[in-house]
C-alpha positions in Angstrom: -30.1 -145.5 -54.1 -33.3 -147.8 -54.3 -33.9 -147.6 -50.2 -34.3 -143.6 -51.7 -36.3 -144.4 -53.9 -38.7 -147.3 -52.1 -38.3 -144.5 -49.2 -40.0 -142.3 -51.5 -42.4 -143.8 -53.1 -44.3 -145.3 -50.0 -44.2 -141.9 -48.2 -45.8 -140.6 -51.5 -48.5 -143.3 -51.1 -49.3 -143.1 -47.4 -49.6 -139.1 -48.3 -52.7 -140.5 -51.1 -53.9 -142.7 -49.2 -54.4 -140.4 -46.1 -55.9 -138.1 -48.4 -58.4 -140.5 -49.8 -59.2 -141.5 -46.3 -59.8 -137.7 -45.2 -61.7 -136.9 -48.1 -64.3 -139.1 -47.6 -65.3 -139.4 -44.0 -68.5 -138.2 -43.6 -69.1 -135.2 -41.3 -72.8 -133.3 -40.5 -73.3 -130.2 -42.4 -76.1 -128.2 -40.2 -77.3 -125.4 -41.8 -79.1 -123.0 -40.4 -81.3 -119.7 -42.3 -81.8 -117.2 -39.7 -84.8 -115.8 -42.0 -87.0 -118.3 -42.1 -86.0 -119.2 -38.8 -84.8 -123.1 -39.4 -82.0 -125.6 -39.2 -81.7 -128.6 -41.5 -79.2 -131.1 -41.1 -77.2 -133.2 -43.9 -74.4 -135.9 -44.1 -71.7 -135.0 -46.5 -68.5 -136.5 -47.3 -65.7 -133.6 -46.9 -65.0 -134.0 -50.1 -68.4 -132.6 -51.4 -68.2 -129.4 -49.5 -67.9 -126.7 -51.6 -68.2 -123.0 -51.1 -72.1 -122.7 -52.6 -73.0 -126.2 -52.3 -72.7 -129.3 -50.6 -74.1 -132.9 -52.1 -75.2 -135.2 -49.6 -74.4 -138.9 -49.3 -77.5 -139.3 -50.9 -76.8 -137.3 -54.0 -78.6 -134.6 -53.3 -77.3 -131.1 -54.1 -77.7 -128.0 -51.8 -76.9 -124.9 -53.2 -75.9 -122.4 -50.3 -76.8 -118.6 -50.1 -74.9 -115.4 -47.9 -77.4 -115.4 -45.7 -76.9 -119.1 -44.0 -74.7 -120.2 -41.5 -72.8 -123.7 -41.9 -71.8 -125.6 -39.0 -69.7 -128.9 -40.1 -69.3 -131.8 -37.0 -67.7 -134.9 -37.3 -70.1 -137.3 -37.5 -70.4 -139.9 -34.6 -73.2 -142.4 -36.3 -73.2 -144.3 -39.7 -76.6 -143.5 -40.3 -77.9 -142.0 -43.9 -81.1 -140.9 -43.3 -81.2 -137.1 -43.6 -83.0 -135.0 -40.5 -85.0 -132.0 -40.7 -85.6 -130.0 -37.4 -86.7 -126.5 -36.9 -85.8 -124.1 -34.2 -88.2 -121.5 -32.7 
């Protein structure tokens, strides 16, 4: 009964603790308007992705609109700094 129950309740902790750990890697949100013609790049835990905005590591929020296209990478450097490029 209690190799049930320790069975149990460290499955139920890895399960948290894996979902912690998911939730906040960070990834690069690009996003891209195709009216104004630019692409803007942002590091976001996955955690702060939402379906109108993301908030950066930062703090910063960005609202989203229908018209821009989100691409989300994992993220392969630890830096914080947030990039700005545009594409013509």
């Amino acid at each position: 009964m209690y190799v049930l129950i320790t069975a149990c309740m460290l499955s139920t902790a890895a399960f948290w603790g894996w979902g912690w750990y998911d939730d906040n890697q960070i990834v690069t949100v690009q996003i891209s308007s195709p009216i104004e013609a630019m692409s803007t790049q942002y590091q976001v835990r996955k955690k702060d992705i939402h379906a109108r905005k993301i908030t950066t590591i930062e703090g910063i929020e960005v609202r989203l609109s229908n018209q821009e296209r989100v691409t989300i990478s994992t993220s392969t450097s630890t830096s914080t700094s947030t990039s700005k490029s545009t594409d013509k």
